[in-house]
N, C-alpha and C positions, 0 to 999 in steps of 0.2 A: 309332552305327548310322545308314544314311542313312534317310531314310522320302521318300516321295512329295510331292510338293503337294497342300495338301487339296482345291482344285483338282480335280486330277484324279484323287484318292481320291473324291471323290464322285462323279466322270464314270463313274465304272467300276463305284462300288454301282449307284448309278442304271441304269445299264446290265446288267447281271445282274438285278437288280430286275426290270426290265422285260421281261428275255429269260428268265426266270423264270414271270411271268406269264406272258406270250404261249406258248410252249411249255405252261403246262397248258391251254389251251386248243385251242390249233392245234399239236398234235406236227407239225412238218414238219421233214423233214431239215437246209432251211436254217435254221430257229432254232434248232436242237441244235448244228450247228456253231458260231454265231456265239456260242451260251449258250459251249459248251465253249472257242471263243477268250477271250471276256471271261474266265471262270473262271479260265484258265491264266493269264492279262494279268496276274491283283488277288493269284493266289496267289504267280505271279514276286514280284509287289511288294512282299506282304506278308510275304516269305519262310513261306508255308504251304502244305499241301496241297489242303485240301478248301474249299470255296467256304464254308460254312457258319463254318467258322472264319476266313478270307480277309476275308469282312463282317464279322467280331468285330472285329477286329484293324482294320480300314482304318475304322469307323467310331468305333475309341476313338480313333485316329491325327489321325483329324480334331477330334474332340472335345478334344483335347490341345491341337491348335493352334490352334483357336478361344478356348480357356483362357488361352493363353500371350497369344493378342495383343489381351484386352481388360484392362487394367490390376485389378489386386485396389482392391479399395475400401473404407475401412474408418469 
């Protein structure tokens, strides 16, 4: 299975994150659209539907890869 660069698996929570916030705040059209771009963007990536699961998923993905490239220690 391909997965993202963790990279820009975090460019994208971060980003929904943030367009999360701002939209409970300030409903404006243009952060709904940009929420609902990113959404679309993480869930293409994640191969999922809903953003709630999209963040599950891109944040174990990073956590995985962060795993993989600090050596086990024993």
């Amino acid at each position: 299975m391909l997965t993202a660069s963790p990279s820009l698996l975090r460019e994208l929570i971060e980003r929904c994150e943030t367009l999360q916030r701002r939209l409970a705040t300030q409903h404006t059209a243009d952060i709904a659209r940009q929420l609902d771009n990113a959404t679309y963007t993480l869930c293409v990536i994640t191969g999922t539907r809903q953003l709630d699961t999209a963040l599950f998923v891109a944040r174990r993905q990073v956590a995985e890869a962060m795993r993989r490239q600090q050596p086990l220690r024993r």
